[in-house]
C-alpha positions in Angstrom: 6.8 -27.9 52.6 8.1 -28.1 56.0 11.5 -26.7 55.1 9.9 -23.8 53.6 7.9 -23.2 56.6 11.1 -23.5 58.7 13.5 -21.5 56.8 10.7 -19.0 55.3 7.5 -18.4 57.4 8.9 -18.9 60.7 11.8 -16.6 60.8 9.3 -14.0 59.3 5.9 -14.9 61.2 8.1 -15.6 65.2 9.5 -12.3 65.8 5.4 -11.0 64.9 4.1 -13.3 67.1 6.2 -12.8 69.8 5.5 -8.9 69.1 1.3 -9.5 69.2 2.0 -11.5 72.6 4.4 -9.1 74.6 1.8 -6.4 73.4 -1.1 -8.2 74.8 0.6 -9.0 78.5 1.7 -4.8 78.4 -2.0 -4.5 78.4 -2.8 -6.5 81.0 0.3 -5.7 83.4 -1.0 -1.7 82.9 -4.0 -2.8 84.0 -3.0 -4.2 86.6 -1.5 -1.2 87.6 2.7 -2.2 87.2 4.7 0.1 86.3 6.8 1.5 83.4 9.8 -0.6 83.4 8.3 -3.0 80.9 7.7 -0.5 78.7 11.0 -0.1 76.4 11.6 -4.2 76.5 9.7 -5.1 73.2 12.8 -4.5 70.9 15.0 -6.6 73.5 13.0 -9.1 73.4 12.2 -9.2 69.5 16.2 -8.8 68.6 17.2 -11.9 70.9 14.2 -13.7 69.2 15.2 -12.3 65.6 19.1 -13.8 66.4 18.1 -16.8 67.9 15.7 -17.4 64.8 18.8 -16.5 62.7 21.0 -19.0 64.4 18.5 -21.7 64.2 18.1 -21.4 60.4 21.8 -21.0 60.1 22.4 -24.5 61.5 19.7 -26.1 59.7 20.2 -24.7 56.1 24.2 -25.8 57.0 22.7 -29.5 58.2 19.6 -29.8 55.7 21.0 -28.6 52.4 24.3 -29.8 52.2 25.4 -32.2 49.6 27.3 -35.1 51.1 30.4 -36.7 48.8 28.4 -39.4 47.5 26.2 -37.4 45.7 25.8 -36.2 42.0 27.2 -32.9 41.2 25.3 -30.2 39.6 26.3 -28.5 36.4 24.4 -25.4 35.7 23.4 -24.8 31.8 26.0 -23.2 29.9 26.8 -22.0 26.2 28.8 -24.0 24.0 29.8 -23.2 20.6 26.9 -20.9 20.3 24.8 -23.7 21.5 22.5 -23.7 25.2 23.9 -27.2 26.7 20.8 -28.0 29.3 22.0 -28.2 33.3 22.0 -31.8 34.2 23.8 -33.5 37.4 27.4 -35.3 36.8 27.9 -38.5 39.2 30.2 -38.4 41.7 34.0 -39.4 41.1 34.8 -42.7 41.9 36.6 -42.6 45.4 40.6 -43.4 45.2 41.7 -46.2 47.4 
């Protein structure tokens, strides 16, 4: 659940979020009276956001879902002699000394 949030809903629902924000302090800076300079920094803002977000899941879909040495193999399913042969997982070779 938590992985889909991170690698999913995050990356999607962020950059949105941080859009809604900067959209709300524009409205209170022209009130306020500042001036136009802010304008044009939205997309700035939300493409540093969008590559940070990008990094971020980058390093944790290379640190969370790799498989380390010790652990079973996967085979996908296959056709064998006209037959379907199910996927399954293969244990790992033994090490060499």
């Amino acid at each position: 659940m938590i992985r889909a949030f991170l690698t999913i809903m995050l990356p999607l629902l962020l950059p949105t979020a941080l859009y809604l924000l900067w959209v709300f302090a524009m409205r209170r800076v022209e009130a306020a009276g500042v001036g136009e300079v802010l304008r044009n920094l939205p997309w700035v803002w939300l493409s540093a956001a969008g590559f940070v977000l990008l990094a971020v899941v980058l390093v944790l879909a290379a640190l969370g879902f790799g498989r380390s040495a010790d652990t079973a193999a996967y085979v996908p399913p296959r056709a064998v002699g006209g037959q379907i042969v199910p996927g399954h997982t293969e244990p790992a070779p033994a090490p060499r000394p």
